[in-house]
TILO-508270 format. One record per residue (C-alpha): x, y, z; residue in three letters. Coordinates in Angstrom, 3 decimals, decimal comma. Layout:
BEGIN
       east      north         up   residuo
          X          Y          Z       Ala
...
***
This chain:
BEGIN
       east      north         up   residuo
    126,655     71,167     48,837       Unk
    128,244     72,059     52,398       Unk
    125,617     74,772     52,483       Unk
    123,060     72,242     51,712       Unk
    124,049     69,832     53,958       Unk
    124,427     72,460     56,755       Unk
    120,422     72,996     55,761       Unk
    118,940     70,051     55,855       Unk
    120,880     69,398     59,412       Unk
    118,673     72,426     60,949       Unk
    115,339     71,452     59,564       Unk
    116,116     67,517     60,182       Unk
    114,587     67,293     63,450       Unk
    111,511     69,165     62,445       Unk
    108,516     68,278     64,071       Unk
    105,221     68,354     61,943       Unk
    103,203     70,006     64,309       Unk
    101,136     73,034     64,917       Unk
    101,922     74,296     68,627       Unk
     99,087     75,162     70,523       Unk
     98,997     76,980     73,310       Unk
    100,003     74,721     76,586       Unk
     96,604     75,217     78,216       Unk
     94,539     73,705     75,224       Unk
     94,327     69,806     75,261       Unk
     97,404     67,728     74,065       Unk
     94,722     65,739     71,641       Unk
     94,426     68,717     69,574       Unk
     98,868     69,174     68,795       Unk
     99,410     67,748     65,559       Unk
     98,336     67,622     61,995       Unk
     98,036     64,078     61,944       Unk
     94,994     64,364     64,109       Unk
     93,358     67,013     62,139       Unk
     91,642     64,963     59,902       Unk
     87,773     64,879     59,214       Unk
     87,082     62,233     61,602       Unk
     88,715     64,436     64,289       Unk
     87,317     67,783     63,200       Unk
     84,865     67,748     66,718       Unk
     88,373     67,894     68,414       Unk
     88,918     71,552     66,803       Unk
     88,758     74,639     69,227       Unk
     85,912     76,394     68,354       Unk
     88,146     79,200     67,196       Unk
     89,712     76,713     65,083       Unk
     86,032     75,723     63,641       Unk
     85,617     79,342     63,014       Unk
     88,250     79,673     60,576       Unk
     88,423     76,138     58,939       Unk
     87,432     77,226     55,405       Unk
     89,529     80,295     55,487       Unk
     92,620     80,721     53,145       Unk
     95,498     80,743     53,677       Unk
     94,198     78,004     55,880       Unk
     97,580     77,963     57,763       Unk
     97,882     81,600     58,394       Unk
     94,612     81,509     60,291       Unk
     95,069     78,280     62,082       Unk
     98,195     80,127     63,933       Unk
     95,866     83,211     64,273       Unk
     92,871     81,114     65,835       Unk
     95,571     79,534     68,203       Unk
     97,022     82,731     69,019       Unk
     93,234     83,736     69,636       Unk
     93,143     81,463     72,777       Unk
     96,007     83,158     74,233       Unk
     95,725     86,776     76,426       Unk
     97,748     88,990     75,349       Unk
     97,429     92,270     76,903       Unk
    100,211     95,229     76,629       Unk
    103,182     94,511     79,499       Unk
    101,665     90,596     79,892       Unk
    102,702     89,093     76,558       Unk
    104,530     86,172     78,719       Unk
    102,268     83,588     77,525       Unk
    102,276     84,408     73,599       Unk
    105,712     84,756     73,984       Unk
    106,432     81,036     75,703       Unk
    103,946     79,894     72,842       Unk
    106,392     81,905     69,943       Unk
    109,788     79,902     71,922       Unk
    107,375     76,538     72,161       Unk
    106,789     77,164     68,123       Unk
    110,578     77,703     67,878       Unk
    111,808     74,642     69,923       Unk
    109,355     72,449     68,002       Unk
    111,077     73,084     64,587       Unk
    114,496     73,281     65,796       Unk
    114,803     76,864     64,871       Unk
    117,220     79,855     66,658       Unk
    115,440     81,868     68,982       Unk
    117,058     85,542     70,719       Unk
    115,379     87,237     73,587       Unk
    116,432     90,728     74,421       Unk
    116,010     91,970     78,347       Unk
    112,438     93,871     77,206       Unk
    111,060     91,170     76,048       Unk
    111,454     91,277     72,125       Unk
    112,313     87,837     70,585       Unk
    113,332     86,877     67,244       Unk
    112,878     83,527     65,542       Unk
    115,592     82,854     62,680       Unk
    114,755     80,560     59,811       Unk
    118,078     79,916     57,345       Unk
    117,299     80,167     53,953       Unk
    115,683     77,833     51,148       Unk
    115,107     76,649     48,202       Unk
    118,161     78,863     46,214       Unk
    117,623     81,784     48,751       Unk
    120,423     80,301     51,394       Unk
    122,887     82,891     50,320       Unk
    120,476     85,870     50,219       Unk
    120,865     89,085     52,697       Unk
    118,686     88,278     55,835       Unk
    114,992     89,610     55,450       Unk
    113,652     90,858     58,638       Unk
    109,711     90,045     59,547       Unk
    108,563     92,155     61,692       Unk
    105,500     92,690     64,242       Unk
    104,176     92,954     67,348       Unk
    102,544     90,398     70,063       Unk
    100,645     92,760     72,269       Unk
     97,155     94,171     71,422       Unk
     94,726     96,741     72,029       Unk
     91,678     95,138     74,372       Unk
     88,645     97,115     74,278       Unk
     85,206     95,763     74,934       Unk
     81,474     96,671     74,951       Unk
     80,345     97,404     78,254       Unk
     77,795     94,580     78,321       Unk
     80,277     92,052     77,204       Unk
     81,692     90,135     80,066       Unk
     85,271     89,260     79,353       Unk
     88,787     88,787     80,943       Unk
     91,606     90,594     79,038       Unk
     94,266     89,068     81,365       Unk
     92,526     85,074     81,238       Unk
     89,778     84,600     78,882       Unk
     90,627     84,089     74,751       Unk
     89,041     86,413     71,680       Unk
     86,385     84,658     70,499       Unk
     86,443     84,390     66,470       Unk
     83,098     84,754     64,254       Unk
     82,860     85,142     60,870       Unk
     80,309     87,231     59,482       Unk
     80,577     87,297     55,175       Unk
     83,525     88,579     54,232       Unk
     84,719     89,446     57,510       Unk
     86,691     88,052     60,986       Unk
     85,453     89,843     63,714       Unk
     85,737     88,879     67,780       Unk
     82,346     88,012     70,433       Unk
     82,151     91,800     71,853       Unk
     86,015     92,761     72,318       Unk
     88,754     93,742     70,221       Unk
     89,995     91,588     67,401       Unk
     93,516     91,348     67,871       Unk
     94,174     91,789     64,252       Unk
     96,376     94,674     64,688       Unk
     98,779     92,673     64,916       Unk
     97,732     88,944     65,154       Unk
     97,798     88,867     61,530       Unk
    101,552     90,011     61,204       Unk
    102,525     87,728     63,875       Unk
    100,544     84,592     62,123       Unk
    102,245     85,903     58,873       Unk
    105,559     85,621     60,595       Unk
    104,649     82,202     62,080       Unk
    103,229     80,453     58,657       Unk
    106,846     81,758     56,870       Unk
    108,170     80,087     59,738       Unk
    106,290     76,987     59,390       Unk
    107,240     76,599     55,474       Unk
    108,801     73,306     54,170       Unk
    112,643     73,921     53,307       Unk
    112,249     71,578     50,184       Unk
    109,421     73,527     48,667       Unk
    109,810     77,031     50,091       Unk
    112,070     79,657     48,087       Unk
    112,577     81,858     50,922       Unk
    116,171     84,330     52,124       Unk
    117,218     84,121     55,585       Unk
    114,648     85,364     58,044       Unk
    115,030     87,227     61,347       Unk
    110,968     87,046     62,588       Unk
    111,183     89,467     65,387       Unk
    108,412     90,074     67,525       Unk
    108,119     93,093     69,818       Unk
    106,745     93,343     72,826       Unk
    104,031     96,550     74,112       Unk
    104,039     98,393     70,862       Unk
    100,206     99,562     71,991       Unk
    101,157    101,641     75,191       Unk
    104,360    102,877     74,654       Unk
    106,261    101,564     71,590       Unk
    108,490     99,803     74,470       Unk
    110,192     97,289     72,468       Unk
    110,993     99,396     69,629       Unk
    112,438    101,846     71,825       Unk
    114,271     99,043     74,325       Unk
    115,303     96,430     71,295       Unk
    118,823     95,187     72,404       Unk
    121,418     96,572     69,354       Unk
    122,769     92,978     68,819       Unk
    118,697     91,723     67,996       Unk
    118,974     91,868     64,295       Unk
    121,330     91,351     61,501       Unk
    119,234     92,043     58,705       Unk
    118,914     95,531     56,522       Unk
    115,499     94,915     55,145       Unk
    112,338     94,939     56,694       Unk
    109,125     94,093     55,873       Unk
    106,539     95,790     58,768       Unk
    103,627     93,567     58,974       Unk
    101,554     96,108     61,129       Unk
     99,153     98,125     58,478       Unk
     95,603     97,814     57,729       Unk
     94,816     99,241     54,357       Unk
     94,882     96,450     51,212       Unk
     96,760     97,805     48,265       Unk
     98,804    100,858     50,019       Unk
    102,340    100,692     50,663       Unk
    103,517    102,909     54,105       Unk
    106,747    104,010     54,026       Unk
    106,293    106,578     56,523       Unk
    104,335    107,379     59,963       Unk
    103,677    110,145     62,614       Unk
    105,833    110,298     65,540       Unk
    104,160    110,541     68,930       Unk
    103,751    111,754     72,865       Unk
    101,553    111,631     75,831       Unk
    100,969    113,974     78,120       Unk
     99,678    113,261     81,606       Unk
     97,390    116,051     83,492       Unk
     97,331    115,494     87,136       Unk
     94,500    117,464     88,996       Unk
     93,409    117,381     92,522       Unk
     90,026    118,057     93,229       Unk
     88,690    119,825     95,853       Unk
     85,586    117,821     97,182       Unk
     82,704    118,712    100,200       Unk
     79,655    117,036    101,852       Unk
     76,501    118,211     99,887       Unk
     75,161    118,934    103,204       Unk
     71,819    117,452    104,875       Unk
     69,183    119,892    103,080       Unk
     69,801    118,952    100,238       Unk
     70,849    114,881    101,023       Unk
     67,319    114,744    102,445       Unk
     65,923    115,763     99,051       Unk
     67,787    113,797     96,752       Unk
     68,456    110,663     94,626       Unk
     72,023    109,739     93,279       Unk
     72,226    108,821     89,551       Unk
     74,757    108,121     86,646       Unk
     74,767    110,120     83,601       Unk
     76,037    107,879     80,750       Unk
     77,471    108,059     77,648       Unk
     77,950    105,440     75,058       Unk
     77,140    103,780     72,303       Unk
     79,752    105,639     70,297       Unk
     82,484    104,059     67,536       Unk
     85,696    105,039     68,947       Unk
     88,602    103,313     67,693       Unk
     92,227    103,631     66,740       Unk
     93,268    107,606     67,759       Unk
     95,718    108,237     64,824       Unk
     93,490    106,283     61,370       Unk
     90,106    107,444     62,519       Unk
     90,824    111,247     63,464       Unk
     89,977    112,893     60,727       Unk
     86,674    110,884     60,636       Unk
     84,685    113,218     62,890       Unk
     83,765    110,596     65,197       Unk
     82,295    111,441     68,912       Unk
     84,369    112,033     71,570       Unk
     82,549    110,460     74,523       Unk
     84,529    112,674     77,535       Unk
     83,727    116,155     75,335       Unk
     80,083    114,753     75,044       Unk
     79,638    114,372     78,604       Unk
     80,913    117,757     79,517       Unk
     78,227    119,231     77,099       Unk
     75,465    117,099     78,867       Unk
     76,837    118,047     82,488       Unk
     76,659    121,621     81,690       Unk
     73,096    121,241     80,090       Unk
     72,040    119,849     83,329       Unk
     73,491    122,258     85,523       Unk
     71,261    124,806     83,580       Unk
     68,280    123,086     84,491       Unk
     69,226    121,777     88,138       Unk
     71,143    122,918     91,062       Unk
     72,763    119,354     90,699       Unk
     76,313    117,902     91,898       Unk
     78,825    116,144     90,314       Unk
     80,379    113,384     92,406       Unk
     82,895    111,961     90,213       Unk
     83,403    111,574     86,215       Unk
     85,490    109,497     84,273       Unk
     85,825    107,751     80,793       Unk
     87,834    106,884     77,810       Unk
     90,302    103,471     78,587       Unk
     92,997    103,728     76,674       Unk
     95,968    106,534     75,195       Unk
     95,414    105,307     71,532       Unk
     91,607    104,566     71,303       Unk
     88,802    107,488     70,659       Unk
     86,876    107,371     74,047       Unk
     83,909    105,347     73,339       Unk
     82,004    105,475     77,048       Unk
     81,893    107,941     79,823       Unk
     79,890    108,317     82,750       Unk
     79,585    110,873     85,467       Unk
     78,154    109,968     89,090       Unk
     75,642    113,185     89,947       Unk
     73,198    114,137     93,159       Unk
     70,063    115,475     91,564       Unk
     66,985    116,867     93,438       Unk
     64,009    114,952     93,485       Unk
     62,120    117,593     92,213       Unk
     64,638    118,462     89,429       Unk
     64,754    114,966     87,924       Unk
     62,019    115,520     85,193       Unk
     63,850    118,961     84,320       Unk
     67,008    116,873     84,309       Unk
     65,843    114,462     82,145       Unk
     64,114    116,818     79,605       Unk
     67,743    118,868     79,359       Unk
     69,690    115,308     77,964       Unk
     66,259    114,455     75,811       Unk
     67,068    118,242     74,296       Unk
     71,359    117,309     74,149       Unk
     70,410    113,748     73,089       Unk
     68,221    115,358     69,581       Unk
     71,243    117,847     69,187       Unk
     73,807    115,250     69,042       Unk
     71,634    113,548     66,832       Unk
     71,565    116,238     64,222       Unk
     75,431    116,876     64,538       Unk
     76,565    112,947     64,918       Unk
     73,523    111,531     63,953       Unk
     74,446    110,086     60,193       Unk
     77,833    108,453     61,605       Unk
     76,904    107,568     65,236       Unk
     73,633    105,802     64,849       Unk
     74,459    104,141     68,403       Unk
     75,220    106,823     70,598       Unk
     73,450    107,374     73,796       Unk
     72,721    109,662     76,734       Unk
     71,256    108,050     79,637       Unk
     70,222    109,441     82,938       Unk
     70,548    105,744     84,641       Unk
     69,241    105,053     88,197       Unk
     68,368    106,331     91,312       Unk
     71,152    104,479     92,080       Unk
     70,519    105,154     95,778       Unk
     67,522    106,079     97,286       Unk
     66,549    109,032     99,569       Unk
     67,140    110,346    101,865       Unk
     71,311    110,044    100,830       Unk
     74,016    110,720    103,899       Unk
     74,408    113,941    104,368       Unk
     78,251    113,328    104,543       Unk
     78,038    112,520    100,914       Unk
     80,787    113,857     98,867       Unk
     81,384    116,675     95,388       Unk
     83,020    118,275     93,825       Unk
     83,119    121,961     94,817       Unk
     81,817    123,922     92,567       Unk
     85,477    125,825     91,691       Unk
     86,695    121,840     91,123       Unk
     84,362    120,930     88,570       Unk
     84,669    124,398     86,971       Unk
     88,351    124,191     86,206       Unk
     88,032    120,410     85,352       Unk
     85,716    120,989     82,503       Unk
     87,066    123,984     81,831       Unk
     90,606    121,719     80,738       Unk
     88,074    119,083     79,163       Unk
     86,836    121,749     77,272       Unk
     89,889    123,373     76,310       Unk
     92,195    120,571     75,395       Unk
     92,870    120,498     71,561       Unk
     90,884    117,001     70,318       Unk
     90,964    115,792     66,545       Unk
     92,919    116,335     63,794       Unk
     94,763    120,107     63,826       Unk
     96,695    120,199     60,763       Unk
     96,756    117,805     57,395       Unk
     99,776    117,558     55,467       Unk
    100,627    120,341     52,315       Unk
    102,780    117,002     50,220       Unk
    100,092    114,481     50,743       Unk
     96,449    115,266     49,862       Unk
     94,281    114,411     52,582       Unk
     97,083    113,052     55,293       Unk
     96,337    114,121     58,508       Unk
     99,705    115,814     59,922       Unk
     99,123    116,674     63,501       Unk
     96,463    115,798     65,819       Unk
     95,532    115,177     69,372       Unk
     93,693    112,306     70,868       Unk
     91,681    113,217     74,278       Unk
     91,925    110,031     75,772       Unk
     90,818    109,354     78,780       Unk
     89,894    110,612     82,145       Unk
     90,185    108,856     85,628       Unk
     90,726    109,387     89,012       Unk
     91,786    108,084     92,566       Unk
     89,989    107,091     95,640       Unk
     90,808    109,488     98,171       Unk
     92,126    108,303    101,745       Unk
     89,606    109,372    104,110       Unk
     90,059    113,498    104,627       Unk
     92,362    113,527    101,053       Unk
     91,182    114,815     97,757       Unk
     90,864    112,888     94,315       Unk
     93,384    113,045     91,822       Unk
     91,910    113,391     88,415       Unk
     94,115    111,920     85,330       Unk
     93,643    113,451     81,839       Unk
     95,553    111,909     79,116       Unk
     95,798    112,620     75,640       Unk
     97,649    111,338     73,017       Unk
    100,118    113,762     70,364       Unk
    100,781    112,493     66,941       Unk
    102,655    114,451     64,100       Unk
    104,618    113,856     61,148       Unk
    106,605    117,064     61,812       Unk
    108,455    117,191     65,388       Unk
    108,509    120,762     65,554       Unk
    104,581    120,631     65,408       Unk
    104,457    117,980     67,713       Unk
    106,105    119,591     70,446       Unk
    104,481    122,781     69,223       Unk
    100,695    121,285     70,553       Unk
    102,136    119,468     73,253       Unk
    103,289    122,969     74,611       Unk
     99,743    124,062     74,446       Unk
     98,684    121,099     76,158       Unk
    101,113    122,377     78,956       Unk
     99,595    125,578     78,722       Unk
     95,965    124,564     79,544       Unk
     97,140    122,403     82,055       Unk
     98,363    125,703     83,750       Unk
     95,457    127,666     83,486       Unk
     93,646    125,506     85,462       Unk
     96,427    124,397     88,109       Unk
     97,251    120,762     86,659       Unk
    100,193    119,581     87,018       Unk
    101,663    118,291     83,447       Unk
    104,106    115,246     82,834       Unk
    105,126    114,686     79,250       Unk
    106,893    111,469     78,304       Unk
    109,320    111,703     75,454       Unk
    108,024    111,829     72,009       Unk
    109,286    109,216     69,739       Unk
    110,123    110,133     65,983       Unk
    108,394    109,618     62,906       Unk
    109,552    107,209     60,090       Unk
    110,741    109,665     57,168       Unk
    109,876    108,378     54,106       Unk
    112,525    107,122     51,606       Unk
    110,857    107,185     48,041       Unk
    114,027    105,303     46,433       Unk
    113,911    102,635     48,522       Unk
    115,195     99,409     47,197       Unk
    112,745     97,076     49,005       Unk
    109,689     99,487     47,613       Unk
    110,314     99,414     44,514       Unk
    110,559     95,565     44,919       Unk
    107,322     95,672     46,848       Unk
    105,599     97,732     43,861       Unk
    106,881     95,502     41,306       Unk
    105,266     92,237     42,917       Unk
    102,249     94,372     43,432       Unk
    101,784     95,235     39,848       Unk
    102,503     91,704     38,364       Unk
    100,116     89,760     40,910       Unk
     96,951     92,051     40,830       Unk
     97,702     94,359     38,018       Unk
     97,335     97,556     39,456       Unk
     99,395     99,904     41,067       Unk
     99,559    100,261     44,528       Unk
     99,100    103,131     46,326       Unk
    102,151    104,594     48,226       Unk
    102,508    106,642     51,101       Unk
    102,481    107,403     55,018       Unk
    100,098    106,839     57,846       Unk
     99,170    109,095     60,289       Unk
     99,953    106,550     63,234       Unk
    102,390    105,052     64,920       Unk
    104,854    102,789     63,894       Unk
    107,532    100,879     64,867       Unk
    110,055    101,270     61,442       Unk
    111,340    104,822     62,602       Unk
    112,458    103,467     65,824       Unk
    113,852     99,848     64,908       Unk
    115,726    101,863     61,941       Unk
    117,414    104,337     64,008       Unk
    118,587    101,512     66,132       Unk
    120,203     99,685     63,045       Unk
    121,374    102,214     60,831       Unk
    120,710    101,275     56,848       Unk
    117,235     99,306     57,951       Unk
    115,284     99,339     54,599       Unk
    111,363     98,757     55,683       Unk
    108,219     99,287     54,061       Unk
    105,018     98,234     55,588       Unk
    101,741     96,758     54,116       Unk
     98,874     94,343     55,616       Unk
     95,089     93,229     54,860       Unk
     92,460     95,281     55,588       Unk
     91,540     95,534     59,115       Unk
     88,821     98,372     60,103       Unk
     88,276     99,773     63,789       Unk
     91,485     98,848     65,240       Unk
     91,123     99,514     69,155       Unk
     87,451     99,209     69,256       Unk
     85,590     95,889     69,439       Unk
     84,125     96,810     65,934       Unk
     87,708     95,774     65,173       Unk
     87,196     93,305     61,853       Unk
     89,693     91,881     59,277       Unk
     88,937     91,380     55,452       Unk
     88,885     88,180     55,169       Unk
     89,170     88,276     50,869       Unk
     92,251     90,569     51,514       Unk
     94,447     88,287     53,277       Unk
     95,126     85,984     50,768       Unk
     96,651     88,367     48,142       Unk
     98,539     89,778     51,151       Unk
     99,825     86,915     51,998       Unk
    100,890     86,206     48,280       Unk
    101,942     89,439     48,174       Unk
    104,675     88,730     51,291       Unk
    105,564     85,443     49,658       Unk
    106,496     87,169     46,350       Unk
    108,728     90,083     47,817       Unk
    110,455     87,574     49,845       Unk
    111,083     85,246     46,527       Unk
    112,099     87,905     44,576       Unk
    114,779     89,094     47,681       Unk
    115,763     85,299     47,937       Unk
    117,481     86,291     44,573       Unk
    119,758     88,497     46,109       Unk
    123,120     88,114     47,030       Unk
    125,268     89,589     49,329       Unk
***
């Protein structure tokens, strides 16, 4: 009864209301005024997931929709999570990163159960086509449904991990009378995308609980219980440069070789898939061209982000005027190669000569790269391990190590200074010793061409524990709401478990989510007829752990 009491003290004051972001109109914060009258009042991301179930799951995820949320600026989602929090009277804990956890007591018989840990992160991945015009840092994700799928207007989703953190929100949200839930410990971390900062900067005093649930997986009916560790390494090159001199300035147009049109997406799930690599595509074109023309290579960069295949990349180049049908006739002859090789997977890709982008004659004090620059910085394009290098001898068709060529970019020179060009790539492995193994070679080719190498530390994989009590728990619901068997097993990506749990020693996680396909690329989509059984799915594991005692 004292335990009762000391319940329905917390959730007293609880305020009926969905919390909306604070920029969105006060006429749209509470449930009262969602009625059909009002329904013109909805944000149109709101509209676009009305008839979707579980209808509150995806209000919270259209909210969260309206709010940016790039990696190292989740301020604003997290002053919305604290909002949430203050609304329902329920204890909040902010580390100095930036993680915050949201504690619910428990209810309906599970006040006495161990604490349950929720767990995912705020921060996402934003990609976008190149045509779409769109403000990571100020403008919201635009939701459209298409049949049986959520996708965004031209940019990334948000999915990975909107969908744990609405999870973690609609637990949150759950009546105390009706809702048969343990003790939860929501914690949300904060720039899992670029670095797995929270995970690795969670404050030791964050959590109490010894069972975790990871939200933060995108294949319906598999349970992870295990994920590649990870590294990046940094290349650092400087690049000679030199006027291209007035013969041939007086004789030539500037134009931009472009690639695009390619899939890309998430660097660790899509590996093994044999997708195109824009940056290795444009070093094949550039060296076609040179073939045919005496041309020069101003600058070249591409790929955006660490843990996203490198959908675009473009390279600025001075070509003749007489050369430009030659030119043109060497990327028709790349373009029908690619074709054959890519041509049944990437339907979209593209080589473009685009332009003259200036006309002639150009300055003569235009700039290149020397000839020796551009050498050694294909050369390390060219060189650089890219896809997946080894797949795993215990799990049939697990990729175990790979390498993700990333991205490529470079400075603006001060006037009389050189460029410094940036190639990153991305390490993942399930085995350390391999992980380090390719990230020597990496170091290696970075030498051979005189780059200069800087290697972050490379964060651990989660080892898989096949007796875990909170699988089998997770199997069992499985099995008795869909009647199959789910699959079990790791994920070649990263994760957050393996860190969290060697902060809190005895952490017991699994992870599982709906389906979500092309994480990191604005294909990015979530299955729409999978989130409602994983949803159930969450709801049963956490009754049957209610049932627990200490």
């Amino acid at each position: 009864n004292l335990m009762l009491a000391r319940v329905c003290r917390v959730y007293a004051p609880l305020r009926k209301e969905l919390v909306r972001p604070p920029h969105l109109p006060s006429r749209h914060r509470t449930r009262s005024s969602m009625t059909a009258a009002g329904a013109a009042a909805l944000s149109p991301n709101e509209q676009a997931v009305a008839a979707l179930q579980p209808s509150q799951l995806f209000k919270f995820f259209a909210q969260l929709s309206e709010i940016p949320r790039p990696s190292k600026q989740e301020e604003r989602v997290l002053s919305w999570l604290k909002e949430f929090a203050k609304a329902r009277n329920l204890e909040t804990k902010q580390d100095k990163v930036g993680n915050l956890v949201i504690r619910r007591p428990g209810s309906g018989g599970g006040e006495q159960a161990p604490t349950v840990v929720i767990q995912g992160h705020v921060d996402m991945v934003c990609e976008k086509n190149k045509d779409t015009v769109h403000d990571f840092t100020k403008d919201p994700i635009r939701l459209v449904v298409k049949g049986d799928w959520l996708h965004a207007q031209g940019t990334t989703l948000g999915a990975d991990n909107g969908i744990g953190v609405c999870t973690a929100l609609a637990l949150l949200d759950m009546s105390p009378s009706t809702a048969k839930l343990p003790p939860l410990e929501c914690l949300f971390t904060v720039d899992e995308e670029t670095g797995l900062t929270g995970a690795f900067d969670i404050a030791p005093d964050m959590l109490e609980g010894r069972t975790m649930l990871n939200l933060d997986t995108e294949d319906w009916g598999e349970i992870f219980i295990g994920c590649a560790g990870g590294g990046d390494s940094q290349l650092q090159l400087t690049m000679p440069i030199e006027n291209i001199g007035e013969g041939m300035a007086s004789s030539s147009c500037q134009f931009l070789v472009n690639v695009g049109g390619l899939l890309g997406g998430h660097s660790g799930l899509m590996i093994a898939e044999g997708r195109g690599n824009a940056l290795i595509i444009l070093v094949r074109v550039l060296r076609r061209i040179q073939a045919a023309s005496a041309v020069r290579v101003c600058s070249l960069s591409g790929g955006d982000k660490r843990n996203a295949l490198p959908r675009e990349a473009q390279a600025v180049v001075v070509v003749p005027n007489a050369d430009v049908p030659a030119v043109q006739q060497a990327i028709a002859q790349t373009v029908e190669e690619l074709q054959a090789e890519y041509g049944l997977l990437e339907k979209d890709l593209f080589v473009r000569l685009d332009g003259p982008t200036t006309s002639s004659p150009l300055p003569p004090n235009t700039q290149a790269m020397t000839a020796d620059g551009l050498q050694r910085l294909c050369a390390l394009l060219t060189l650089l391990p890219h896809g997946p290098l080894k797949f795993s001898h215990a799990v049939p068709g697990l990729v175990e190590t790979s390498n993700n060529l990333a991205s490529v970019t470079h400075s603006t020179p001060a006037e009389g200074g050189s460029p410094i060009y940036q190639v990153v790539c991305s390490t993942r492995s399930s085995v350390m010793s391999a992980l380090e193994h390719v990230r020597g070679n990496i170091r290696e080719c970075g030498r051979l061409v005189g780059a200069e190498v800087v290697q972050d530390q490379a964060y651990p994989g989660w080892q898989p524990n096949p007796h875990s009590a909170v699988l089998e728990v997770t199997k069992d619901v499985y099995a008795a709401q869909t009647k199959h068997q789910a699959k079990v097993g790791a994920i070649h990506a990263g994760l957050e478990c393996g860190i969290i749990g060697a902060k809190f020693p005895g952490l017991d996680s699994v992870s599982f989510g709906p389906t979500i396909r092309g994480a990191h690329s604005p294909d990015e989509c979530c299955q729409i007829s999978t989130v409602e059984p994983f949803w159930q799915l969450t709801l049963g594991v956490l009754e049957r752990l209610a049932d627990k005692r200490l």
